[in-house]
N, C-alpha and C positions, 0 to 999 in steps of 0.2 A: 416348830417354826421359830426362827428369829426374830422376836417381836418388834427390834429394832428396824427390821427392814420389811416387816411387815405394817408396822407404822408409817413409812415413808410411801411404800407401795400404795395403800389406802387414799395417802394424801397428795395422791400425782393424779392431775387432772387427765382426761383420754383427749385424745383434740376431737375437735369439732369440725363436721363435716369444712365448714365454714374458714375455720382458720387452715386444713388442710389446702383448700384451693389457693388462700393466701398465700400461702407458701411455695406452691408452686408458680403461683402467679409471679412470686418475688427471684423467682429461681431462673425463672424463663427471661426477668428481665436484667437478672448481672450476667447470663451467658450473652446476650444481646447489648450487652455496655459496650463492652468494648470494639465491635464495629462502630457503632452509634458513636463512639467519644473518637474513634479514627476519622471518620467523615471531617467531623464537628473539628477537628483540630487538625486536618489536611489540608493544605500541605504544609510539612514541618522542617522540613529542608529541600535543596534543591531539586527539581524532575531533572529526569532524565527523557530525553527522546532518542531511543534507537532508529538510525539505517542504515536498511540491511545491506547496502551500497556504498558505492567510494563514494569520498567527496569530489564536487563540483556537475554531478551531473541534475537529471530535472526532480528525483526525488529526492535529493539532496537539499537542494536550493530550496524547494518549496518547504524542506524540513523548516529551514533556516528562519524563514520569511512567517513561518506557523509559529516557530519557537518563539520569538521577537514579540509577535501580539498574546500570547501567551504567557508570558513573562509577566508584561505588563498590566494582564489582568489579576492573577494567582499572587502578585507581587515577592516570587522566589524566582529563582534564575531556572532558564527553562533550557537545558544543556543538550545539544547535539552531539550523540555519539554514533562512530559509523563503523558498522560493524561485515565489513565486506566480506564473499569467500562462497564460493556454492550456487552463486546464481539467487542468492539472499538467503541461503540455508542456514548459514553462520549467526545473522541476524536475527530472521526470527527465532530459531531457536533460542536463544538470547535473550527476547522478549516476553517465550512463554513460560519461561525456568525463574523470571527476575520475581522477587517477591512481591503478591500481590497488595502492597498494601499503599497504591497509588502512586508511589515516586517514582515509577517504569514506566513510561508508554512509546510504542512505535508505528514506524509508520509498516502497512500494511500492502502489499500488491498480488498481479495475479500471479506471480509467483508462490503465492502460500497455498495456490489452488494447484498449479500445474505441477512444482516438486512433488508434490504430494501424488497424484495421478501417474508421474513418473515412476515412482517408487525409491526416488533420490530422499528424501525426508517422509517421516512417521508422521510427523506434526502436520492438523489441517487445519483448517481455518477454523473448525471447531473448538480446538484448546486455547481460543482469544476471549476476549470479551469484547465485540464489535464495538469502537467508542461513537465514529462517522466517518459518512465518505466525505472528500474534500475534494476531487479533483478528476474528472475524466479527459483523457486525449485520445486524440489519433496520431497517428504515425505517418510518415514519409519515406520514400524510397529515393537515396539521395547517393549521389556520384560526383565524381570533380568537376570542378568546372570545366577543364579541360577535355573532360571523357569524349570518346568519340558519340557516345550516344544522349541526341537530345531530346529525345520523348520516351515514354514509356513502351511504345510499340516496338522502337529498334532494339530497345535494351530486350524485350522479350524473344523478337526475331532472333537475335543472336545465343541469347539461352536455350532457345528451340534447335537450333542449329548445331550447337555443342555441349548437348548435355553434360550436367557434376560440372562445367569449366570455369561458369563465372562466380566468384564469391560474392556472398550475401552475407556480412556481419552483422552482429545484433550484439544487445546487452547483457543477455543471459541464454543458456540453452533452457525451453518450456517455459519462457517467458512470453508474453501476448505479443511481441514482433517479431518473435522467431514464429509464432502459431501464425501472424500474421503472413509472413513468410512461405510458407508452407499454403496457406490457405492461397496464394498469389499462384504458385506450382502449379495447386491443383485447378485453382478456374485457367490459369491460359494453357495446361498442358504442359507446361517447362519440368525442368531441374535445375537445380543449382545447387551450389558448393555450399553449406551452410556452415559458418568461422563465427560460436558465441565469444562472448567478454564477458571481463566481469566489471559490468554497466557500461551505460551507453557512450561515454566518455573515451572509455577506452579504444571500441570501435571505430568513434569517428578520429580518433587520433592514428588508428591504423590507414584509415582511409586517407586522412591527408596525407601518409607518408608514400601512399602508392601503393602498400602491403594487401591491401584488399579491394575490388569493385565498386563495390557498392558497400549500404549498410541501410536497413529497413530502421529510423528509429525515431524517439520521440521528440515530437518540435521544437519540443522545450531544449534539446541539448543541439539541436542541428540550424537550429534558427539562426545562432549569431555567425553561423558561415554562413549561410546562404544569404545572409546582409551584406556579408564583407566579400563575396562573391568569389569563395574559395570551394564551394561545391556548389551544387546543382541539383537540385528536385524534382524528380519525374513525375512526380503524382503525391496526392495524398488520401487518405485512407476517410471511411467516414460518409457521413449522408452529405459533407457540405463545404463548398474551400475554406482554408482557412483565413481568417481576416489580413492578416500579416504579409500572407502570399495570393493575391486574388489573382495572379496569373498563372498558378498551379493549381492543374485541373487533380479533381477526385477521379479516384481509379473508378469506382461506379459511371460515369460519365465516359469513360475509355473501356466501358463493358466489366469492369469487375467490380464489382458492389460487396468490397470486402469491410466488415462494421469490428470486427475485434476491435478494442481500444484498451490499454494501458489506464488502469488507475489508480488514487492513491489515497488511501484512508488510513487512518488513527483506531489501533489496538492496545489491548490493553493484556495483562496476565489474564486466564481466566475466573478466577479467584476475588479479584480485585470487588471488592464494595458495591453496590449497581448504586448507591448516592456517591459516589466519588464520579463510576464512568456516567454517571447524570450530570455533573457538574464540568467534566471537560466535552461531553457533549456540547453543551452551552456556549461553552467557554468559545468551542472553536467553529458554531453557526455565530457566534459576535467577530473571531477573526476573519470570515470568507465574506465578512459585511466591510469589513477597516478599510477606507482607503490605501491606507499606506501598503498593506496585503496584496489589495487588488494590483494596485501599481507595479509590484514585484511579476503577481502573478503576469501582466502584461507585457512587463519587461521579459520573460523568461519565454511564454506565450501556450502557459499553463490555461486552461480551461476550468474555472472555479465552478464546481456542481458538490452542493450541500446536501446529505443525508443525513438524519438523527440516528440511531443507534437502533430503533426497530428497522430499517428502512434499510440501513446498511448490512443487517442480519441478512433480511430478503436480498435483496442484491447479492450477496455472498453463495445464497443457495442457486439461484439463477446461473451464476457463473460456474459454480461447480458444473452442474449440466449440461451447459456447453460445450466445457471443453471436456467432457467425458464422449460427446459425440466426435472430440478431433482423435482422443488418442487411444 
């Protein structure tokens, strides 16, 4: 034997139950640094908000009006980016591929439920990190001003009368006012022509030009016509009129008590930190409180409904359910 290293052997201490634990105690906490120093030092350059829509229509705006108070809390620039194509396929995708290390969040709709059910997108609501809900609406079934039909009843007599003839546009195909749509079919009996967009914008631009009937969509984009009295609204969707329009009756009231609604929450990568999506949790029940928010929201005739990040989970599975019952 080497006595040299038989000497050394001798004088090498064994560890100790005690310092063993230490050790891993010290181990478990530098794998744990570095989320912990992400949190602590987020955010370190500007967010991004994805949607997954064109600009200018009601998920857009509200992006915009979110990003704004947002900004102003986080004190980095809170950047709108819109990522259209797919009926929001393009988008979210987009949102759930962007690296999770807080600087990506988007906005969320029932599209991330129904692509998904369709079998148009893999990606479900599952590979997010629910941050909150921000915003439920209902919809309107809205026609020109000029149209020959001015209640809900003629417009359906005549769909009954010529089945597939009248077009019904919407913002997306397996979007909640195409479902809503189809839900309309089914309680009066009709068919109709269904013409999706990509967003609600688009539709109602086809509609002023005369290219299409009608179009089922959200207030928020169909409001500033039917102020300036370039369409018309047969009904609205929902338990209740809406404040903007108290002389358009809900379809429930004209015997269809159709409840889908369109809404829009904040997602995040799934990956992403749960003290980062705790912190824009926060962040954006303090924006649905700002006036300056509200006032946008009112202006556009967005419906501000707050959920935290459990809450918007639950919601998310609810919805799944649904609309596994439509398709």
């Amino acid at each position: 034997m080497n006595k040299g290293i038989g000497l050394r052997a001798m004088g090498r201490k064994e560890p100790t139950r005690r310092s063993v634990i230490a050790g891993c105690a010290a181990a478990a906490l530098t794998m744990l640094a570095p989320t912990n120093l992400m949190a602590q030092e987020w955010p370190s350059r500007p967010i991004e908000l994805v949607v997954p829509f064109a600009p200018g229509g009601g998920t857009d705006l509200l992006a915009r009006a979110l990003a704004d108070e947002l900004s102003k809390q986080f004190k980095v620039p809170v950047q709108v980016v819109n990522r259209a194509g797919g009926g929001g396929v393009v988008g979210f995708e987009e949102i759930k591929s962007a690296k999770p290390d807080g600087h990506t969040l988007g906005i969320l709709t029932a599209q991330i439920i129904t692509a998904n059910l369709r079998g148009v997108m893999q990606t479900s609501y599952k590979d997010f990190a629910p941050v909150a809900m921000l915003s439920i609406d209902y919809a309107g079934l809205s026609v020109q001003a000029d149209a020959k039909w001015k209640t809900l009843a003629e417009f359906l007599d005549d769909a009954k009368a010529s089945p597939g003839t009248i077009t019904v546009g919407n913002g997306s195909q397996g979007g909640s006012f195409h479902m809503l749509a189809r839900n309309l079919e089914e309680a009066a009996g009709v068919q109709v022509k269904h013409v999706p967009f990509d967003g609600g914008p688009a539709a109602i631009v086809q509609l002023l030009g005369g290219h299409i009937d009608s179009t089922i969509n959200g207030i928020t984009e169909t409001l500033p016509y039917i102020q300036s009295g370039q369409l018309r609204m047969l009904a609205v969707s929902g338990p209740k009129r809406y404040p903007e329009l108290p002389d358009v009756p809900t379809s429930g009231e004209l015997g269809y008590p159709l409840d889908i609604a369109t809404w829009r929450g904040v997602g995040m990568p799934k990956d992403t930190p749960p003290e980062i999506v705790a912190k824009i949790s926060d962040a954006v029940a303090t924006a649905a409180k700002a006036d300056t928010f509200l006032a946008a929201m009112k202006k556009i005739g967005a419906n501000v409904e707050y959920m935290n990040s459990s809450e918007f989970s639950e919601y998310l599975a609810k919805q799944e359910e649904i609309y596994k019952k439509i398709f």
